[in-house]
C-alpha positions, 0 to 999 in steps of 0.5 A: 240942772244941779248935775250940770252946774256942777259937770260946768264947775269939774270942766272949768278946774280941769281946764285951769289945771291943764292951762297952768301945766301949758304954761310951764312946758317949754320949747325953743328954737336957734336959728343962726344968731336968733332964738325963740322961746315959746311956753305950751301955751302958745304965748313968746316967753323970749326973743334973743336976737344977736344974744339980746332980748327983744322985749317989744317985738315979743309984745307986738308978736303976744298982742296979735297972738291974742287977737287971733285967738279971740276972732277963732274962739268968736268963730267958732263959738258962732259955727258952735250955736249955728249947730246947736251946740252954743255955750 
């Protein structure tokens, strides 16, 4: 039982190390008068339309982002438990 608290415990810190390493890679895109920029760990850092930050449709665009990624980890939490193999 302690083997596998501790294995959970070196799991949990390595997926922490890898959170903070996605959240400093950076990818952006331009296309015509619009660029994005996105953070590796798939959340907006930036939207510049015409040269000017577009905070709120960042947000709005963030929250769904969220949302989405909770339905597909409750998905497949559920697919995960119907084999067996539920945390």
């Amino acid at each position: 039982m302690f083997d596998k608290v501790k294995k959970l415990n070196e799991l949990k810190k390595a997926q922490s190390k890898i959170q903070k390493q996605l959240e400093k890679l950076y990818v952006s895109e331009k296309s015509g008068d619009i660029e994005v920029v996105i953070r590796g760990d798939k959340k907006i850092d930036k939207i510049l339309i015409g040269g000017e930050e577009n905070k709120d449709l960042r947000s709005l665009l963030n929250s769904a982002m969220k949302k989405v990624d909770k339905k597909v980890q409750k998905k497949m939490q559920g697919q995960l438990s119907d084999l067996g193999l539920g945390l």
